[in-house]
N, C-alpha and C positions, 0 to 999 in steps of 0.2 A: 784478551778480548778481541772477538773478529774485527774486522771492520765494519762489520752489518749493524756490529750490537753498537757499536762505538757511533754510527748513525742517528741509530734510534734515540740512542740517551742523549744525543747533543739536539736533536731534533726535540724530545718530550723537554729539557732546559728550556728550550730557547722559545717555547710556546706557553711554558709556566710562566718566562719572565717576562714576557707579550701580554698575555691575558690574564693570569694570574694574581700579579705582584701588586695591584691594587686593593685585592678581596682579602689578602694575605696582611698587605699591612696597613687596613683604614677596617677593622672591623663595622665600623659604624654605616658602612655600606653595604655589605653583605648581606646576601637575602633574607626578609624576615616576615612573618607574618603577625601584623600587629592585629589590634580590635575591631579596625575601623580599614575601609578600604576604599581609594577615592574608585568612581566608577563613573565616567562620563564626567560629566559638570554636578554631580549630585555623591553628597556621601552616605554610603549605606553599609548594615552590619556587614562584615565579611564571613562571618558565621553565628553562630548563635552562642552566648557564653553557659557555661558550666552553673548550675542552680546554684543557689548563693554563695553565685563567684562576685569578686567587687572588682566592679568596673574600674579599670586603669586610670579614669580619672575623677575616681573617688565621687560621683554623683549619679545618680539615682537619673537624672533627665539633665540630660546636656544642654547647654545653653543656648545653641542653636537648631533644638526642639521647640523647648518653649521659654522664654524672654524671660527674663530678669522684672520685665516692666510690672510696677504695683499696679496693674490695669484688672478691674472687675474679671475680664474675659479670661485673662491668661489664668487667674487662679484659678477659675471654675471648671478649667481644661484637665486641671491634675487632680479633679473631684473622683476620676475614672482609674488611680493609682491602689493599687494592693497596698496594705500593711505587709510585708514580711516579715515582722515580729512579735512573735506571739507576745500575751502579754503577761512575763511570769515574773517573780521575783525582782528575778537581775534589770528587766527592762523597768520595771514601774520606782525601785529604787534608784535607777541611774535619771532614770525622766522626770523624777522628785530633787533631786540634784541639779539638773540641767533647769528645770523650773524654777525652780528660787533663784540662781543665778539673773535668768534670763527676764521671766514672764513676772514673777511674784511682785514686783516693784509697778505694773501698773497694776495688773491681772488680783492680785491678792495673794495669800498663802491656802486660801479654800476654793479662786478664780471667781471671787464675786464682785469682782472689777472694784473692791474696792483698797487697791495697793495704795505706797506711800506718795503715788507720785500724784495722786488726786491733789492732795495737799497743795498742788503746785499746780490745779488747773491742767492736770494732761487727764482725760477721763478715760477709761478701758470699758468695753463691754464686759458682761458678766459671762463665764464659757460654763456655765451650770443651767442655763437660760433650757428653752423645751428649742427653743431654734436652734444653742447651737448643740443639742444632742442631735438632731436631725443633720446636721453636717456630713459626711463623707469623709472617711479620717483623709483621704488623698487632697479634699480640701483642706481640712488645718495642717496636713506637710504643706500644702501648697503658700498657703499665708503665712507661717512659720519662715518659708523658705527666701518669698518675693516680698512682703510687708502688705498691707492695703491699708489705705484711706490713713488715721492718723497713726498707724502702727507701720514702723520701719521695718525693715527685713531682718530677719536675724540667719543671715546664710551660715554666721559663725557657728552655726552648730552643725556639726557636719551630716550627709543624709543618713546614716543608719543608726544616729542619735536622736534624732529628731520625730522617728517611731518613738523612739522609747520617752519624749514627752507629749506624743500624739494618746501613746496605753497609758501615760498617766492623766490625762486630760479627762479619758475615759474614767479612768479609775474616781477622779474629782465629780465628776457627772454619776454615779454609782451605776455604771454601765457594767461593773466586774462581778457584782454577786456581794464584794463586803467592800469596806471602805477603805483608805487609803490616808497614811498619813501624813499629814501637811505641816509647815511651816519650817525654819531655817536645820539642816541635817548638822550643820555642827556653830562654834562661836566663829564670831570674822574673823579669818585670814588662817583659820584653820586649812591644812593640805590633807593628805594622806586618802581613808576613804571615805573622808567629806565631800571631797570633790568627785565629780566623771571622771569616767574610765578612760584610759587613752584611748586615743586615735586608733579604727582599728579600719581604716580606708587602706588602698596600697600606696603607690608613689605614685603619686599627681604629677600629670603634665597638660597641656592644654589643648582643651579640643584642635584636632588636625582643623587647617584652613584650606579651603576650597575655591574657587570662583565662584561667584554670587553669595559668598556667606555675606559681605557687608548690610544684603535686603534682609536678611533675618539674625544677626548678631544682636545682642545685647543694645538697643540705642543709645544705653548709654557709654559704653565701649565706644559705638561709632562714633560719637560725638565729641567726646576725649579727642579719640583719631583726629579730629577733625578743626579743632583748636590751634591758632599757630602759636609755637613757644616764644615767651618773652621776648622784648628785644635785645640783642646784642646791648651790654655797656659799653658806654666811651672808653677808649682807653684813659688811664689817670695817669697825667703827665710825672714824671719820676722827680722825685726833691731836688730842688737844683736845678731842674734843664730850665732852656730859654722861653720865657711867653712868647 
């Protein structure tokens, strides 16, 4: 080897192990292009995703879109949201699933608000009513998703499930052409295809954080954050030692 080339190679080493040796061994650094890209003090798409690709962190509307908050305003926000689920088979069978789970217990097994939990004084509106056919199905994800007034939120149902008891809601309202069958899909504590279909979101991680997200994060997030923890206990003097 010249001495030229003997140069160069100790030259290209010693600029790998300069600049390099980072990229080399901290993959988690290395350049990547995620979903989301911060840009200024404000975060926006970094490109547009692939048609029914599922968002990285498995939600339909990020949380610091639109709030978590059961507030009139914020549901009537996602009145303006697409179904992307047709309403075939597989959807209105799996959204008969998720509704008796979920809704059937105030809601009814026909949604004529007359579930078991009346019995107990919790009352449901009726989702067969001529009002709530007038709905927006981006409305009932939306209520589904955040709760209103005496109806909690039910987020546990993940968003591309939550179509498929929006087309079955449809299906109860005889919005589909023929009717829909109702009440419990197998005996309690049955598994198998009694229950919904797996999970079929990607791997969840939590919206990137920004400056200024605390003005529009979730309030109730903020206010968690904002709690201080317990106090410290005494220490408890050990058996034996001196008072």
């Amino acid at each position: 080897m010249s001495g030229r080339t003997r140069l160069v190679a100790a030259a290209l080493v010693a600029g790998a192990s300069v600049s390099g040796c980072s990229w080399f061994t901290a993959f988690v650094e290395q350049p990547k292009l995620g979903p989301w890209k911060i840009v200024g003090d404000t975060l926006t798409p970094s490109r547009g995703e692939p048609q029914m690709s599922v968002p990285i962190t498995g939600t339909t509307v990020a949380a610091f879109t639109v709030s978590y908050a059961p507030l009139p305003g914020v549901v009537d926000s996602m009145s303006a949201l697409h179904n992307p689920t047709p309403p075939n088979a597989a959807s209105l069978d799996n959204g008969r699933k998720l509704f008796q789970i979920n809704c059937a217990v105030c809601h009814g097994d026909a949604g004529l608000g007359n579930g078991p939990a009346l019995r107990f004084g919790i009352p449901a509106p009726s989702v067969v009513t001529d009002h709530a056919k007038g709905l927006a199905d981006g409305y009932l994800f939306g209520i589904i998703r955040n709760g209103r007034g005496a109806m909690p939120s039910y987020n546990r149902i993940e968003d591309s499930e939550r179509w498929d008891v929006v087309n079955y809601v449809r299906g109860l309202q005889g919005a589909l052409g023929a009717p829909v069958p109702t009440g419990p899909v197998g005996y309690p504590g049955q598994t198998g295809d009694a229950l919904p279909h797996a999970t079929v979101v990607g791997p969840t991680r939590p919206v990137p954080y920004y400056r200024g997200a605390e003005t529009i994060l979730d309030s109730a997030l903020v206010t968690r954050a904002q709690v201080p923890g317990p106090a410290p206990r005494a220490a408890v003097p050990a058996a034996g030692a001196a008072q």
